[in-house]
C-alpha positions as CSV (number, residue, x, y, z in Angstrom):
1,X,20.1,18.9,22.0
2,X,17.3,19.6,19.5
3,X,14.8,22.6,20.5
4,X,11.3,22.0,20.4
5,X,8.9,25.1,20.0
6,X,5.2,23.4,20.4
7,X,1.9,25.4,19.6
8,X,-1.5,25.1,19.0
9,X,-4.4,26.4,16.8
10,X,-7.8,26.1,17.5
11,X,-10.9,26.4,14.8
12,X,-14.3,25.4,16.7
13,X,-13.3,21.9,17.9
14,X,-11.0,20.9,15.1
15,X,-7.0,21.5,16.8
16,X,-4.1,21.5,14.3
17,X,-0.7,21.6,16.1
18,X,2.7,23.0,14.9
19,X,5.7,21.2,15.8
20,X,9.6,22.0,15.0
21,X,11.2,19.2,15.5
22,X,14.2,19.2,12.6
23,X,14.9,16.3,11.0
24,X,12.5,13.7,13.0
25,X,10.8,11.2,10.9
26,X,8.3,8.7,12.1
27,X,7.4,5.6,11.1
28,X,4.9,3.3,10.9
29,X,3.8,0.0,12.7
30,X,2.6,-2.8,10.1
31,X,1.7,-6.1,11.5
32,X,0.2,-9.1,8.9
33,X,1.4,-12.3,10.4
34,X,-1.6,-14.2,10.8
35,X,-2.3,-13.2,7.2
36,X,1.5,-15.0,6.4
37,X,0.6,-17.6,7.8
38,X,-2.0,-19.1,5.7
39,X,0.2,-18.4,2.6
40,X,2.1,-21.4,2.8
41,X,-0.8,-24.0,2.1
42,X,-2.6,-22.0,-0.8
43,X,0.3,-21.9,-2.6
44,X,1.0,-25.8,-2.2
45,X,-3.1,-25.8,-3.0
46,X,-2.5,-23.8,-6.3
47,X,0.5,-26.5,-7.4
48,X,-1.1,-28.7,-7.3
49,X,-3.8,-27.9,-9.5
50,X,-1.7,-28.3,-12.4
51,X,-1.4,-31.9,-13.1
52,X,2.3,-32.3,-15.5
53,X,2.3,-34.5,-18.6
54,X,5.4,-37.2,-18.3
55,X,6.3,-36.1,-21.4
56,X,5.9,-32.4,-20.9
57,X,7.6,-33.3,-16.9
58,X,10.7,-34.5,-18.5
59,X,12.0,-31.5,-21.0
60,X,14.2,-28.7,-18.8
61,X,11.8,-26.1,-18.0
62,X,14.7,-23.2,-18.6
63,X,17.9,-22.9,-20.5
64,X,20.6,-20.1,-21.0
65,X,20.6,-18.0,-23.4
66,X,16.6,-17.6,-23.6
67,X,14.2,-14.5,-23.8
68,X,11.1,-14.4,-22.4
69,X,7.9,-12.7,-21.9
70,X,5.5,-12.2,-18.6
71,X,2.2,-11.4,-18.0
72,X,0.0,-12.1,-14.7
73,X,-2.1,-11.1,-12.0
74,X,-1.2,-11.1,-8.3
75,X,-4.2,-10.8,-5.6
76,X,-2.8,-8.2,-3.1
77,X,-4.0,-8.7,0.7
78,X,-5.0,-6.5,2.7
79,X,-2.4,-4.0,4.5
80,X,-2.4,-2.7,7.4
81,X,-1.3,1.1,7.3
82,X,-0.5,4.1,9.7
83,X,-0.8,7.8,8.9
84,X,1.2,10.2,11.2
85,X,3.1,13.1,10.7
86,X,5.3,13.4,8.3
87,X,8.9,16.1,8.4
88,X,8.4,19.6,8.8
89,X,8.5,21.6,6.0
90,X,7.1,24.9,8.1
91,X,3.5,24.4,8.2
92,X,1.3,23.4,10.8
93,X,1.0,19.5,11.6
94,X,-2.2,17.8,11.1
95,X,-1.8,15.4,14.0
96,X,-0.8,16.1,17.8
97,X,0.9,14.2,20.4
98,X,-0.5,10.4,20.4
99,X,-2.8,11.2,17.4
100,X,-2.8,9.4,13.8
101,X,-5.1,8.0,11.5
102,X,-4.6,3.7,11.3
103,X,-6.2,1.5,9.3
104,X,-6.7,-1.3,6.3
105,X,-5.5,-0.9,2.6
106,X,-8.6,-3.4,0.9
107,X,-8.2,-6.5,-0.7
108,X,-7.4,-5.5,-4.5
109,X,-5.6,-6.6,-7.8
110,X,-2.5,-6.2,-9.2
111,X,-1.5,-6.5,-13.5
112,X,2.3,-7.5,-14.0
113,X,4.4,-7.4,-17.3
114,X,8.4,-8.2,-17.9
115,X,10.6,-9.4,-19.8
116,X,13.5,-10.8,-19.1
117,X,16.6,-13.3,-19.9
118,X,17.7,-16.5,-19.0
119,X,21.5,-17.5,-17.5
120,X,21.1,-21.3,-17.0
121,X,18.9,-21.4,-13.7
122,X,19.4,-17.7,-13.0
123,X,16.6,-15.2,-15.1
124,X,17.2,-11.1,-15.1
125,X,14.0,-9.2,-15.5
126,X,12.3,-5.9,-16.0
127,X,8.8,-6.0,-14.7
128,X,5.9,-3.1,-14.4
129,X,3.1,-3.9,-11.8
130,X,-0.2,-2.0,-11.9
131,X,-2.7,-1.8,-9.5
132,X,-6.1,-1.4,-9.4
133,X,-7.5,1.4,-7.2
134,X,-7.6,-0.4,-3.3
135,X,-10.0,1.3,-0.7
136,X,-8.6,2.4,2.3
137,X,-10.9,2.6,5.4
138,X,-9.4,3.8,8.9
139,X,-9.9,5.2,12.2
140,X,-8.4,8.9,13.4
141,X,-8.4,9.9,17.0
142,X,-8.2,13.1,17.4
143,X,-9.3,14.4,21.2
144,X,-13.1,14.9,21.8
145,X,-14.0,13.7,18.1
146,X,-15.6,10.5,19.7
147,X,-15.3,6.7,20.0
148,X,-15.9,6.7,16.5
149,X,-13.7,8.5,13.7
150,X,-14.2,7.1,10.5
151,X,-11.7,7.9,7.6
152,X,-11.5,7.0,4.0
153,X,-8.7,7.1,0.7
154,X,-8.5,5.4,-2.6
155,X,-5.2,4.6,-3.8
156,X,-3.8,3.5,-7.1
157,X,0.6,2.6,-7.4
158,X,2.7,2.0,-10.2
159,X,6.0,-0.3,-9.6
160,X,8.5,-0.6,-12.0
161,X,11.3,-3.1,-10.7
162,X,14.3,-5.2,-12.1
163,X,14.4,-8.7,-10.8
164,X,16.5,-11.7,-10.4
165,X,15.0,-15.1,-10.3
166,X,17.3,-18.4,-9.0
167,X,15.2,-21.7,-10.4
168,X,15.7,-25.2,-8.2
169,X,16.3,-28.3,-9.8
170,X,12.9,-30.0,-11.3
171,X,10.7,-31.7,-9.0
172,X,7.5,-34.2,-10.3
173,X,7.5,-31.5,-13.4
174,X,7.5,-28.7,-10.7
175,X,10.4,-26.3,-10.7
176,X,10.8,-24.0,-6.5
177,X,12.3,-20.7,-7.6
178,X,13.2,-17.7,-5.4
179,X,13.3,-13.9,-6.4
180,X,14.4,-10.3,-5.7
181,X,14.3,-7.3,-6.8
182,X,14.4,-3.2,-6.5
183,X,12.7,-0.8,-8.2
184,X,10.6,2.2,-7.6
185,X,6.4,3.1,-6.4
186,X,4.7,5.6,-8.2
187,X,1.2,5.8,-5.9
188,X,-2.0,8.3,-6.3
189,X,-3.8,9.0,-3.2
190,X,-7.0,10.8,-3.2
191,X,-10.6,11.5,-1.5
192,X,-9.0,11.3,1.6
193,X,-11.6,12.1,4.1
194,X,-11.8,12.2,8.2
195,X,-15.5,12.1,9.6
196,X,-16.8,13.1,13.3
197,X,-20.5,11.1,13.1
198,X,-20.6,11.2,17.3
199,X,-18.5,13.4,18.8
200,X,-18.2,14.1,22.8
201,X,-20.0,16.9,23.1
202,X,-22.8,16.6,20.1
203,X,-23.3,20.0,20.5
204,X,-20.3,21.9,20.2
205,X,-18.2,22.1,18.1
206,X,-18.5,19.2,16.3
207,X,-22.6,19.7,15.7
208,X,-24.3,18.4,12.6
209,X,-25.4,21.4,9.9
210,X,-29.6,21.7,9.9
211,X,-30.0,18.9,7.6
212,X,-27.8,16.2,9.7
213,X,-24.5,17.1,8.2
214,X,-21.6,15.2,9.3
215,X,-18.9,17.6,9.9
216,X,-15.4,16.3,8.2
217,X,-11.7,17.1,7.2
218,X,-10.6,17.0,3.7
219,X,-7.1,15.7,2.9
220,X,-5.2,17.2,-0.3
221,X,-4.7,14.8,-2.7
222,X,-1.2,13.3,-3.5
223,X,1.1,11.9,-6.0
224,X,4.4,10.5,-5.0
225,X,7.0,8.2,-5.3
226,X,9.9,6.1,-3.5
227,X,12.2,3.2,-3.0
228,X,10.8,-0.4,-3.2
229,X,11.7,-3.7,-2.9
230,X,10.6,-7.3,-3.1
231,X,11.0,-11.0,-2.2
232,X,9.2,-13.8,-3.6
233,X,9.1,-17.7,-3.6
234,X,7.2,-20.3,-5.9
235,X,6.6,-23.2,-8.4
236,X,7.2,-23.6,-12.2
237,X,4.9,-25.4,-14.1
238,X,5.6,-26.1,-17.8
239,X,2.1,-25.8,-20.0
240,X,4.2,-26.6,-23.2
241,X,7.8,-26.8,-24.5
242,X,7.8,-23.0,-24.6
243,X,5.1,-22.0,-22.0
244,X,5.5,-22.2,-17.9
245,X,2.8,-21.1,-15.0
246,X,4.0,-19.7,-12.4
247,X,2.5,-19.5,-8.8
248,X,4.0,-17.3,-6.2
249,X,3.9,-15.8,-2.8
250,X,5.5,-12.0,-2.9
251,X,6.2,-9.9,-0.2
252,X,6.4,-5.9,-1.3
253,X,8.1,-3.3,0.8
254,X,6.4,-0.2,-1.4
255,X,8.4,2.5,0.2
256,X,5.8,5.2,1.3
257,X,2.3,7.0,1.1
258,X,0.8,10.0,2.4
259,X,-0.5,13.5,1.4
260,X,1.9,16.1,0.3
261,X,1.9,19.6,1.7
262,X,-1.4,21.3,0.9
263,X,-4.4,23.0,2.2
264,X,-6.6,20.7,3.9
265,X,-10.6,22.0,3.6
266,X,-12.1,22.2,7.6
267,X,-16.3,21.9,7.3
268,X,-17.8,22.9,10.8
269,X,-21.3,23.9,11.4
270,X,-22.8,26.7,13.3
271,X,-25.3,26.6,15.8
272,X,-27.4,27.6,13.1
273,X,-27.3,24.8,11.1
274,X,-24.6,27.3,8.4
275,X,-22.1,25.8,6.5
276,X,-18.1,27.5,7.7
277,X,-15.1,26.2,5.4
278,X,-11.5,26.8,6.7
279,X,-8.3,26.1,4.6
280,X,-5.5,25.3,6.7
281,X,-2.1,24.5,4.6
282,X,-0.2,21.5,6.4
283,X,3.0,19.6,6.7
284,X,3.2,16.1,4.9
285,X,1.9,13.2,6.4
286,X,3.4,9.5,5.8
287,X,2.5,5.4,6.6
288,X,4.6,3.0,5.5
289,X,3.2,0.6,2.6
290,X,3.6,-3.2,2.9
291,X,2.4,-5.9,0.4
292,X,1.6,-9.1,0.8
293,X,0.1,-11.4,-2.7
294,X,-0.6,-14.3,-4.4
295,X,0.7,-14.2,-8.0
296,X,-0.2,-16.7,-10.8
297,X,1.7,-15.6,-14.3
298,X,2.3,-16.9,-17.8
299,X,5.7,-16.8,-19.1
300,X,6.8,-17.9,-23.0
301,X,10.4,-18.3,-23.7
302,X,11.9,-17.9,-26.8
């Protein structure tokens, strides 16, 4: 049986905790199935955009023995994401019992390039996916900080991944494929701020400075990495004798996020109205990152 030694550390209103519990990591809950949903019918809507020349229809959209050469854009959905605590590493925990910071990752883009090599219907590839920087807006709960909790992030990833792609026999012009793959996330996570705008008690602890301050928590900013894997479904469309257009559905298991150990900057305010900064170094914290997105891509074999 595991020991657990449990104490607490109090500046003005703000609690940090200090937990050590060996070994215990904790996971996140990510839930997007209503988005899933809707993906089926927008990717049958992008098909069948592209209207296939007989003559284009009837030459075998792959062959074995051929290179080819990627690019495309994917338009990521939104993720749903929860920051708790993350191992111990002998430093005081950001979050208690019951407490965590959950939220949205935004809407945002992501730039692919690979290259890769045909077997007959099978294609191997090496592909690098970069984002651009998604928003994150959340919600912390921390006791007596108030109904409302807003928090904030930016984040920016990296994926580097080798795939396998399995192409179906030609349909109407149309070639259904299926993918894999595994790789690794590269991710930058910064400006990570927790705000307390209406806290239970206005004023204690928690007051605004003289000029309506907002008193807030800092996060360290992070640079990390980790396992990740995919799965992804679509349609071929040949533009040429050398040319396809791919749509796709991709689902994207990008390992982890979170801040790294670091001092976190704690702005209270006095009664008054002065300015009081504390540095408090903490444990990691973690969520777990899962993708959802619509890709459209151009690939020339050669």
């Amino acid at each position: 049986m595991k020991c657990c030694v449990y104490y607490t550390f109090h500046y003005g209103m703000y609690t940090l905790h200090r937990n050590d519990w060996r070994g215990m990591t904790f996971m996140t809950h990510i839930d997007n199935r209503r988005r899933i949903a809707t993906l089926p019918g927008l990717l049958l809507w992008l098909g069948s955009l592209s209207a296939v020349p007989p003559a284009i229809a009837a030459q075998p959209l792959t062959g074995p023995g051929r290179f080819s050469l990627t690019v495309g854009v994917a338009a990521v959905l939104p993720a749903d994401v929860r920051f708790v605590n993350g191992e111990d590493a002998d430093e005081v925990a950001l979050y208690g019992d019951d407490q965590f910071d959950t939220g949205t990752i935004g809407a945002g883009l992501e730039y692919g390039f690979a290259a890769g090599y045909g077997f007959g219907a099978f294609r191997a590839q090496l592909e690098l996916g970069v984002t651009g920087q998604f928003a994150y807006e959340g919600q912390s709960n921390y006791p007596l900080g108030g109904a409302v909790q807003p928090t904030e992030a930016h984040m920016k990833a990296r994926r580097l991944m080798l795939s396998g792609f399995y192409g179906f026999g030609a349909r109407g012009g149309m070639q259904p494929w299926v993918g894999t793959g595994l790789g690794a996330n590269r991710y930058h996570l910064a400006d990570y701020i927790q705000r307390f705008p209406n806290p239970d008690d206005p004023s204690g602890h928690l007051r605004r400075g003289s000029n309506g301050e907002i008193p807030y928590t800092s996060l360290p900013p992070s640079t990390g990495h980790g396992f990740a894997w995919m799965l992804a479904a679509g349609l071929a469309v040949p533009l040429g004798r050398d040319v396809l257009l791919d749509f796709g559905y991709r689902y994207t298991d990008a390992g982890r996020i979170g801040t790294a150990i670091g001092d976190i900057e704690v702005v209270r305010y006095n009664e008054d109205g002065s300015r009081r900064l504390l540095l408090v170094t903490i444990n990691p914290t973690l969520a777990d990152l899962r993708l959802h997105s619509l890709t459209a891509t151009l690939r020339w074999l050669r």
